[in-house]
C-alpha positions in Angstrom: -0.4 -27.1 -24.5 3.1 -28.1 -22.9 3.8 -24.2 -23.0 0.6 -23.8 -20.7 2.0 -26.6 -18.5 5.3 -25.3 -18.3 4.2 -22.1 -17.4 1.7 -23.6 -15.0 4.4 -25.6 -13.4 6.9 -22.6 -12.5 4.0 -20.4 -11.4 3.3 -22.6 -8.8 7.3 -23.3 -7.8 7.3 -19.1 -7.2 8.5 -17.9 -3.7 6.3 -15.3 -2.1 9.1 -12.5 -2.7 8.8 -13.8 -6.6 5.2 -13.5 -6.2 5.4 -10.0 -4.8 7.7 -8.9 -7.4 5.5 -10.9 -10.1 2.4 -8.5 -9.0 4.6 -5.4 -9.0 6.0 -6.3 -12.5 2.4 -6.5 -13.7 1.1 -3.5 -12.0 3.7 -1.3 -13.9 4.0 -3.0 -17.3 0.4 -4.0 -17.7 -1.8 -2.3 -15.1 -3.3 -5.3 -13.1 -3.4 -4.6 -9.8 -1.7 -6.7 -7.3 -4.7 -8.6 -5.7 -5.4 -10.4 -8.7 -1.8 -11.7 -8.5 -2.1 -12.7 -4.8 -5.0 -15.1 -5.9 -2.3 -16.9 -7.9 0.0 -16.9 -5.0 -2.9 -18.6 -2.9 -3.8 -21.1 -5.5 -0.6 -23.5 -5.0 -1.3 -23.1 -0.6 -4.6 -23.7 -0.9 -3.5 -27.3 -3.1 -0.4 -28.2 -1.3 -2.6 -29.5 1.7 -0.1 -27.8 4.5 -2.4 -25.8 6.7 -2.4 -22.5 4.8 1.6 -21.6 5.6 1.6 -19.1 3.7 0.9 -15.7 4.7 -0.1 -13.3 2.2 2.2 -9.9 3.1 0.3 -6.8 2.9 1.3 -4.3 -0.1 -1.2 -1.7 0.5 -2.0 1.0 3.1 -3.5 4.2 4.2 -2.1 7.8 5.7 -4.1 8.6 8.4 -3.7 12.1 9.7 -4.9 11.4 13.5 -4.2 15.3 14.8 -2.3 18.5 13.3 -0.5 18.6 17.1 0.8 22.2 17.8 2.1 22.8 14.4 -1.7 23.4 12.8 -0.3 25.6 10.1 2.6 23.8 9.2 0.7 20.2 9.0 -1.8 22.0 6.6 0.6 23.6 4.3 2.2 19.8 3.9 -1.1 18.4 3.6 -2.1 21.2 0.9 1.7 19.8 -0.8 1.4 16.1 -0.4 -2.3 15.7 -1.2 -2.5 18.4 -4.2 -5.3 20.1 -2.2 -5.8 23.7 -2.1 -4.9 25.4 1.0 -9.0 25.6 2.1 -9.4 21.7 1.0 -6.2 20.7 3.0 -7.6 22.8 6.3 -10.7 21.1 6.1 -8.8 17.4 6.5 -6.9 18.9 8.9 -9.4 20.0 10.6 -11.3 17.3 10.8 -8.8 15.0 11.9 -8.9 11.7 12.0 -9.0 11.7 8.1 -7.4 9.5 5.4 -4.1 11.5 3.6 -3.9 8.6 1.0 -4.8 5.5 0.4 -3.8 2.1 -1.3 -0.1 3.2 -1.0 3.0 1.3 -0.7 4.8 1.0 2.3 8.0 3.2 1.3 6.0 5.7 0.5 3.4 5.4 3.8 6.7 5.3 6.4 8.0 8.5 4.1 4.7 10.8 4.7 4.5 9.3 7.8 7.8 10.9 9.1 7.2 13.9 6.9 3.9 15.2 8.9 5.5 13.7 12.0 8.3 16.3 11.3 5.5 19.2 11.0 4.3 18.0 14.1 1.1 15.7 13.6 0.2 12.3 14.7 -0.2 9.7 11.9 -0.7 5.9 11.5 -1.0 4.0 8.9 -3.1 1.1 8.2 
């Protein structure tokens, strides 16, 4: 039982950069996705009576392909290379702009296919 304590006890002395790199560790080694680690990040705020300080950082977001711009065919090949789409599959999105690229990714990788279409000459933002 004092191993369940102890454990408890440094769980809830975790930063929210330790959290965050808790729920990343788990994600990888185990598969659990990082919202079920955020609940345990929320548990000690919620008990430490100070007015919910803590902010809980977004880790996930969406590619959203707002317009191809002037550069139609290039943003479609680079769709058709980021997505794994073929080339008809990766007009359609394009076409039908605004349209989700990906979704539920981190932010390294967002800002990166963000300036990669933005290079090709579309309009993105990312949620």
């Amino acid at each position: 039982m004092s191993t369940i304590q102890e454990l408890g006890d440094k769980l809830v002395s975790l930063t929210v950069k330790e959290v965050q790199e808790l729920a990343n560790y788990l994600k990888e080694t185990y598969g659990i996705e990082p919202a079920a680690a955020a609940v345990v990040a929320a548990g000690p705020a919620a008990g430490a009576g100070d007015g919910g300080a803590v902010v809980e950082e977004k880790t996930s977001f969406d590619v959203i392909l707002k317009s191809a711009g002037a550069q139609k065919l290039a943003v479609v090949k680079l769709v058709k290379e980021l997505t794994g789409l073929g080339l008809k599959e990766a007009k359609d999105v394009v076409d039908n702009a605004p349209k989700p690229l990906k979704e539920g990714v981190t932010k390294d990788e967002a800002d990166a296919l963000k300036k990669q279409l933005e290079e090709a000459g579309a309009e993105v933002e990312i949620k």
